[in-house]
N, C-alpha and C positions, 0 to 999 in steps of 0.2 A: 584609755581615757575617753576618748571616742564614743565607745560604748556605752557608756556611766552618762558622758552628757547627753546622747539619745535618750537612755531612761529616763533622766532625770526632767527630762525636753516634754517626752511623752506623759510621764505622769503628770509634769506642770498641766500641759492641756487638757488631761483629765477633772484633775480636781478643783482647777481654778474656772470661774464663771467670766464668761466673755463681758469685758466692758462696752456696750454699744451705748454709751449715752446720749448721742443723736441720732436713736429707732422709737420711732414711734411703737405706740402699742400696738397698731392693727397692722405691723410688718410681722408676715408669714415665719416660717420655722423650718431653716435648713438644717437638716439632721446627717452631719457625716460621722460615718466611721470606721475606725481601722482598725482589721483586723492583728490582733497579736500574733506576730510574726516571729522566725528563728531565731534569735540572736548569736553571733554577732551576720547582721547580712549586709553584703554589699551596696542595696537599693537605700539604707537608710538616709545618706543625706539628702534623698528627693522628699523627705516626708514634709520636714518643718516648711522650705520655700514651698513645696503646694498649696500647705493649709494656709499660708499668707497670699498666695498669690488669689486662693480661692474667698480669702475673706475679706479680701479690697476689692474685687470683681463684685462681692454680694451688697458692698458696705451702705448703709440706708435700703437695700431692697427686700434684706434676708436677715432675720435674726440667726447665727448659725451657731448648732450644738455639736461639740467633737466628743464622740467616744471611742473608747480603744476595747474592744471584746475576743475573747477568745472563738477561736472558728462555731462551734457549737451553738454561740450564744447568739453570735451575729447570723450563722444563718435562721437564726427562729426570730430573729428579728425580723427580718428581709421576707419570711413567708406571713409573716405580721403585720407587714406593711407600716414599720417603725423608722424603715431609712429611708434617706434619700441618694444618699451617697455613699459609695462604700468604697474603699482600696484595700486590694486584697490581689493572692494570687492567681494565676491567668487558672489554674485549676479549680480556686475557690469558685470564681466566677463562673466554667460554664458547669459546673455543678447545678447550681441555679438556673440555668438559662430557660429550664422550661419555667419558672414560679416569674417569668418577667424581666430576669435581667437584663441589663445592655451594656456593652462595655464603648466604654468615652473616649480614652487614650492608653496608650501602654508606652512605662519605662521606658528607657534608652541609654545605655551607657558608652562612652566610647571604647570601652572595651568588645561590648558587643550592640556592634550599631546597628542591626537588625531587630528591629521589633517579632519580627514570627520565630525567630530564633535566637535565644538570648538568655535562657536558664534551662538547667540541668541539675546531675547529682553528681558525686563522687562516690563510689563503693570500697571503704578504706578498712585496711589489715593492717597488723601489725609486720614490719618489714622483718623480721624474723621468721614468722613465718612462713618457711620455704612450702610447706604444704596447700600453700592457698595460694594459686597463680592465676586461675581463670574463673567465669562463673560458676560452671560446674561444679569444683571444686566446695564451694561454701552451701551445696545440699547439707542439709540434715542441722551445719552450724548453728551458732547462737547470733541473733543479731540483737543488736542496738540500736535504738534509734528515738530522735526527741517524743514523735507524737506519730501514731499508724493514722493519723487522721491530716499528716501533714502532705502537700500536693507534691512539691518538689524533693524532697529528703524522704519520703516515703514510696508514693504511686508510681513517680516517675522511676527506681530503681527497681520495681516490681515489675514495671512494664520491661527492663531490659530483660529482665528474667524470662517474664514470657515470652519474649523475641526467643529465647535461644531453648523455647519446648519443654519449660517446667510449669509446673501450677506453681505461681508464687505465693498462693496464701498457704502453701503447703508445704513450702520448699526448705524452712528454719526448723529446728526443735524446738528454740524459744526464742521469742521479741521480748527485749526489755525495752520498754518506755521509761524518760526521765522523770519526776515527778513534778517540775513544774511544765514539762512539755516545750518550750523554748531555745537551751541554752544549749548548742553544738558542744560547747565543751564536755558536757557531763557523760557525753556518749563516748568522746573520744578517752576519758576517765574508765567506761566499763571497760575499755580495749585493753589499756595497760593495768587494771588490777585484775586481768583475767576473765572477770564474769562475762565477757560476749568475745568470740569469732572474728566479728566483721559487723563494721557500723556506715551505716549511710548518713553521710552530709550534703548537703546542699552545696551547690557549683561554687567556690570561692571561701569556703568555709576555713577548709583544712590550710589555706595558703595565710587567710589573715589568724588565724593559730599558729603559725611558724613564725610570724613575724611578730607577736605575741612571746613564743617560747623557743625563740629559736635553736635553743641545744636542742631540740625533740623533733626537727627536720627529718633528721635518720632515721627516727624512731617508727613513723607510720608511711604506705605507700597505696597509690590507688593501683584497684585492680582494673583489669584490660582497659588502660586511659583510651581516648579519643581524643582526637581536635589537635595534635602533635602543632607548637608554636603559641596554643592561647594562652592566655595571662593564666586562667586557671585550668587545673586537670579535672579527666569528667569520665565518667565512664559509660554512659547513657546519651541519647541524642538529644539537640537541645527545643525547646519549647518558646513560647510567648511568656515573658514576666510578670511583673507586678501589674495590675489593670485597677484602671477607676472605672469603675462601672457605675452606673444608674439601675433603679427598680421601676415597676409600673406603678407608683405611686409618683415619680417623681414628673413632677409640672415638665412641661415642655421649654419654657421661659428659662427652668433653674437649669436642666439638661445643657441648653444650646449657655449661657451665663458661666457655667462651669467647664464647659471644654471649650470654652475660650480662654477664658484664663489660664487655662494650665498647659493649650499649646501656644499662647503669646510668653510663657515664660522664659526667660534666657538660661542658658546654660547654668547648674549651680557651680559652685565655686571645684568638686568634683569632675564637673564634665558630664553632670546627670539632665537628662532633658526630658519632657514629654515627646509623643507621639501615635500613633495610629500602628497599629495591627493589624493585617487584611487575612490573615491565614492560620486559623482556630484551630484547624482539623485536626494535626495532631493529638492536641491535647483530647478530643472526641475519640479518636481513634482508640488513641488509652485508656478513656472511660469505659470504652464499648470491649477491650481486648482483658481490662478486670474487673468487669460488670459494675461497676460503681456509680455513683453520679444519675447521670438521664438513665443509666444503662443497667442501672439497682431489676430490674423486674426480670430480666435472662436470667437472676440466678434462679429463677421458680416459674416452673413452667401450670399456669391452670385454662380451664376452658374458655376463661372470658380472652387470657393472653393468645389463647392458640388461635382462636377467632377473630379476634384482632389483628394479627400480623401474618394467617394463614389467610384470611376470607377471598380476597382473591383469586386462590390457587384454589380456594372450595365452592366457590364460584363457578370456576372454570373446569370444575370435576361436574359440579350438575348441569353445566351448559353440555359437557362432555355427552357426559350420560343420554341426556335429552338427542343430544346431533345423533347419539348413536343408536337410539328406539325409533327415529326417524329414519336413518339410515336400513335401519333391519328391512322397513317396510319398502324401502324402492330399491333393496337389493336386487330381486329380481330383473326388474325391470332395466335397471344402469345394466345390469350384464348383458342381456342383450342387445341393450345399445352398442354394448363396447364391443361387443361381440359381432356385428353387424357393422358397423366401421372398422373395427380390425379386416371383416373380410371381402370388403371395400377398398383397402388400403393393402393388403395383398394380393388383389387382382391391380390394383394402381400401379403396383412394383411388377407385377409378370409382365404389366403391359408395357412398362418403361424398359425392363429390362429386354424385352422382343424386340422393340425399336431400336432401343437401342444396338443389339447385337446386330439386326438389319442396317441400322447406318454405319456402324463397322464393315462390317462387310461391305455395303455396296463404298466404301471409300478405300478400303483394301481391293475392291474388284477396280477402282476407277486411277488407282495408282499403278496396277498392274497394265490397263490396258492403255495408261500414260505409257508407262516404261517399254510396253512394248512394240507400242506405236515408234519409238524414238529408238529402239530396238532395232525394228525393221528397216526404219530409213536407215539405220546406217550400215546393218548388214547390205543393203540392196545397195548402198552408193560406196562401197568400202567392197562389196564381192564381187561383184558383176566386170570388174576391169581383171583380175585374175581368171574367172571364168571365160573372159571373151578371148584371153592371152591363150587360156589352154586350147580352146576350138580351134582358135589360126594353128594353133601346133600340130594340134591334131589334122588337119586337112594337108600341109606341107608334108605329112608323113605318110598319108596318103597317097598325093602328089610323087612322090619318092617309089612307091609302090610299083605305083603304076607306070612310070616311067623306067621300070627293071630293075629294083634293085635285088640284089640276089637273096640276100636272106630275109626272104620274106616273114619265117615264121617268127624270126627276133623283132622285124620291126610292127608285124601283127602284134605283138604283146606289148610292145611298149606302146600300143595304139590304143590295145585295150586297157590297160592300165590309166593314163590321162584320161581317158573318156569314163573311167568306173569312178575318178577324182571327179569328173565335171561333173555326172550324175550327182555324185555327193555333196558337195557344194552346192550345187542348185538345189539340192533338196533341204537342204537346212537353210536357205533364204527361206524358199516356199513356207515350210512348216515354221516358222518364226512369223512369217507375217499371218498365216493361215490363222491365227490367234484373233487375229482383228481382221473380217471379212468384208464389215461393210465399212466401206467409207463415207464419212459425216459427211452430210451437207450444212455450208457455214455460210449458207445466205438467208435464213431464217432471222423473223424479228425476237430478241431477248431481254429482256427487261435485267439490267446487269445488278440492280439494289435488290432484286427477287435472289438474283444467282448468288451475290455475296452472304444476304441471309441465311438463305440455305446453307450454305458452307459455314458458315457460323453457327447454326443450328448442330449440324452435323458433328462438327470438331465436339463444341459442348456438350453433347448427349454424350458421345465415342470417352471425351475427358471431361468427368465436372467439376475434375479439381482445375482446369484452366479458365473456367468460364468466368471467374469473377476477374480475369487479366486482358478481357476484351470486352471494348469497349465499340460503339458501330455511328455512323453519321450517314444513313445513307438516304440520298435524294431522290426523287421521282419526276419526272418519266426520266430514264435512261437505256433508254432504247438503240441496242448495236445488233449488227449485221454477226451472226453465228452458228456454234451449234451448242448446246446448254451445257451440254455432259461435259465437254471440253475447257470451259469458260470456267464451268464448278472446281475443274479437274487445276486447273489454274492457278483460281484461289485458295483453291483448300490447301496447294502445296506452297504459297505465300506465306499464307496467316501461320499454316504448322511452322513453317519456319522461323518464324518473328516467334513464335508462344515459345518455342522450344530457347529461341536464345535470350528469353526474359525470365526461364524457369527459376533459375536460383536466385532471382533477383526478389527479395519481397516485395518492394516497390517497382516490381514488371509491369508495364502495360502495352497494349498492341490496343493501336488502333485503326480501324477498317472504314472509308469512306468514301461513297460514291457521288460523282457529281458533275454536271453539266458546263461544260466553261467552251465558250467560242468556237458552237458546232464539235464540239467532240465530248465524249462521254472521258473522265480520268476515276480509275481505279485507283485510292493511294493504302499502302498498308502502311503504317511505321510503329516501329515498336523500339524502347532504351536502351537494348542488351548492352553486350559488352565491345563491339565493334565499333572503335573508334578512329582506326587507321586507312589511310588511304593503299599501302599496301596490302592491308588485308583483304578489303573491297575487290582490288584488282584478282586476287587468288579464289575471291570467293567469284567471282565473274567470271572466270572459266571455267570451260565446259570439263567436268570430272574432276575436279578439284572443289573441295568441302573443306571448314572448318569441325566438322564433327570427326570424333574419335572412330567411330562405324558408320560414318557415312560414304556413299558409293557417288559424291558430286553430280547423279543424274539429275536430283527434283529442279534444280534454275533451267538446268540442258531440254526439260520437257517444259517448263513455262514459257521457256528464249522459244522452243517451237511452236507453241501453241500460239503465243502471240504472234508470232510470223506466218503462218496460217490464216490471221485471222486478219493482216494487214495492221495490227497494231504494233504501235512504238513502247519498249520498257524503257525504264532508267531505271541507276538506283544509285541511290547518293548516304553520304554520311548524317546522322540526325544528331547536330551538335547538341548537348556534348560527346554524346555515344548511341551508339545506335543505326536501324538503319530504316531510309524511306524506299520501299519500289514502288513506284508508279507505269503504273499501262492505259496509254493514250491511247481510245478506239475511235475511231471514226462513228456519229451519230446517225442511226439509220434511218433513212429517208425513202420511203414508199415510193417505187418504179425506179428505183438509183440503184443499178447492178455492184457489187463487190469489185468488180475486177477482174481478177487474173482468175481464172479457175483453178478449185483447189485438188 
């Protein structure tokens, strides 16, 4: 009944002539109309409250005409520039979109309270048919369907088809259309007297037909549903609804006049409202994926089209072409360019590379003659009390000798023997220290921000993967009492220490600063590593004792001596939260001011 008084709604407006008895004559002519739509569809009780709400909005402004036209007719209207207003669906519309249209507001139902997504299809079999389960399936079938010119009970079930990699205008052996082109039932008619396969309805179609005939519930089923919970089943994703749109004929005045009114309207007694749609694409998407619509011209490809939507790409072949006749001509010349900074750039590298092997070396030569500097003292202050034990032995045995004792030739050999041990012993001091001949002199002036540099220089050239882990602060004059090689020899086994215990750390830094504070020069290194305990400190502070897996605990053992050499005080303290600072406080050197103690 529903149904019948929509008709019967819709023809009244047709046939019957609007009574405006208080319009004047010179009130303009609002031309709305609507397009003939499925029957039975669920949008229909928004029709009559629009056209009311839209004819007291106009009333004294607008004289207004309502017709109802089938899709074909209304759009030759709309490129005629015959309407003003049209409702129709979200597909009729951006069909149009290039000839001027604009869409106003879009449907709204609480069923689906989403304007951008809010209609769909249904692709329905007969439930007997155990042969027809998926889309696949229905190649080659028969379908039915009200109108191939229809958006949503036609285009949009095509589009699901070419989702799943068929050509849908290809994919049936035959489309039956009804012959008035409206009425869902008559398709779902070809199903059950056999003449078609599989018929597509519109989202809500099949459900208000059960409630209609409900013995015939069992009778039909949608194929691979979607949207599992909604009111209706659907087989296809959902789109934007019904839309009132505007043409470029229509006044700016009537535009903003009409989509006032019909989003000031309330809720119909349905729960149908107007609203706004912000997201088209879709329904574009599916024009453009089966050429229809704006998208009509990809089915035929000619030279004005290919020009059109190629020219930038043909553009950019003669811009090509042209860069590349220009190019030919200073091919020459670029090669020798490159060719001459390439061999620029490999003498840059041989020379970096010589340097660099040379600051290896001389810092491998400078830890050697540490170590053996530190070597010697302790062979000579660690030997020379056994040595001097075996001479007193040696002379008492002598003594013994000579004072009679009988067997001389036994205590001859045990005399030679101690004295072929002393020889040997003294001879591996000698030759240990013999390594380092001359002894520094460490009352020379040294500028200690030169000595650190250097040693930073060095490290970085020797590693360049540390270099970006130090960082330098150093100030000028700092001038101490020295000798350079020493002072280098120093630092460089500082900072390698700090780089090496910041290596795994990403966030490693070491930093090197030299500077002037109350007559004295202060070296400080500190770097984050991982040393945060005060017992480790302590282990790492003795002499031959290291935190490294292969280290020999010498390098602090020869910095603790160099700075005592040189009359300077270290420390080294914890760098909260981790970490460690050594600092070495040298006396600042003062012209005619002797060192001290001789070294």
């Amino acid at each position: 009944m529903k149904f019948l008084s929509g008709c019967l709604i819709l023809l009244f407006l047709v046939s019957s002539p609007l009574n405006f008895n208080s319009a004047r004559a010179e009130e303009p002519t609002a031309t709305i109309c609507i397009v003939q739509y499925t029957q039975p569809s669920p949008n229909s009780p928004i029709v009559q409250p629009t056209i009311d709400a839209i004819k007291e909005r106009l009333r004294g402004k607008y004289k207004v005409k309502i017709y109802s036209l089938p899709r074909e007719e209304l759009e030759q209207w709309i490129k005629d520039g015959k309407v003003d207003i049209f409702l129709s669906s979200a597909g009729f519309y951006r069909r149009l979109i290039n000839d001027g249209v604009r869409d106003l507001a879009t449907a709204i139902s609480s069923d689906y309270p989403d304007p951008n997504h809010s209609e769909g299809a249904a692709i329905v079999v007969l439930n007997k048919r155990n042969d027809l389960n998926c889309i696949s399936d229905l190649e080659g079938k028969r379908l039915a369907v009200t109108s191939n010119n229809a958006f949503s009970s036609y285009h949009v079930p095509l589009g699901e088809i070419a989702k799943h990699g068929f050509d849908p205008f290809n994919f049936f052996s035959q489309i039956l259309q009804t012959p008035e082109g409206v009425y869902s039932e008559r398709v779902l008619a070809e199903l059950k007297d056999g003449k078609a396969d599989v018929a597509f309805l519109k989202q809500c179609a099949l459900e208000t037909y059960f409630k209609e005939h409900p013995a015939e519930k069992s009778l039909f089923r949608v194929v691979e549903p979607k949207g599992s919970g909604e009111v209706c089943a659907r087989s296809t994703d959902l789109y934007p609804t019904w839309t009132l749109g505007s043409t470029k004929n229509t006044s700016p005045q009537l535009s903003r006049l009409v989509t006032s009114a019909v989003l000031d309207m309330p809720k119909t007694p349905d729960d149908f409202v107007w609203g706004v749609a912000t997201d088209y694409s879709r329904v574009d998407d599916l024009f453009k994926t089966l050429k229809i619509g704006p998208y009509e011209y990809l089915k035929e490809w000619t030279i004005r089209r290919f020009l059109e939507r190629y020219w930038p790409f043909i553009m950019l072949g003669l811009f090509a072409v042209l860069a590349l006749a220009l190019h030919s001509k200073r091919a020459d010349h670029l090669v020798k360019v490159r060719t001459a900074e390439l061999k620029l750039a490999m003498r840059r590298r041989a020379s970096l590379e010589k340097k660099s092997k040379e600051i290896s070396h001389r810092l491998e030569t400078m830890q050697k003659i540490g170590a053996i500097n530190q070597l010697s003292s302790i062979f000579a202050h660690e030997m020379r009390q056994p040595l001097g034990a075996i001479s007193l032995y040696l002379e008492g045995l002598r003594s013994m000798i000579n004072d009679g004792e009988q067997d001389k030739d036994k205590l001859n050999s045990v005399l030679e023997l101690i004295k072929e041990q002393n020889i040997r012993a003294d001879a591996i001091v000698q030759k240990v220290r013999a390594y380092r001949k001359n002894v520094p002199k460490r009352d020379r002036p040294v500028e200690l921000s030169d000595v650190a540099a250097k040693a930073i220089e060095s490290l970085s050239v020797s590693k360049p993967q540390i270099s970006d882990k130090i960082v330098s602060d150093l100030h000028r004059p700092s001038l101490v009492r020295g000798d350079a090689l020493e002072l280098e020899l120093l630092t460089v086994n500082l900072i390698k220490n700090a780089v090496e215990a910041v290596a795994e750390n990403p966030d490693g830094l070491v930093k090197v600063e030299v500077k002037t504070e109350n007559g004295n020069v202060l070296l400080t290194i500190s770097d984050n590593g991982k040393l945060a305990a005060e017992e480790d400190l302590k282990i790492l502070w003795s002499d031959f004792e290291t935190t490294k897996e292969d280290g020999l605990g010498i390098g602090l053992s020869i910095v603790k001596g160099i700075a005592e050499r040189h009359l300077a005080r270290i420390e080294c303290r914890i760098n909260k939260p981790h970490g460690l600072i050594f600092q070495v406080n040298f006396r600042k050197y003062e012209e005619g001011r002797g060192q001290g103690k001789k070294q």
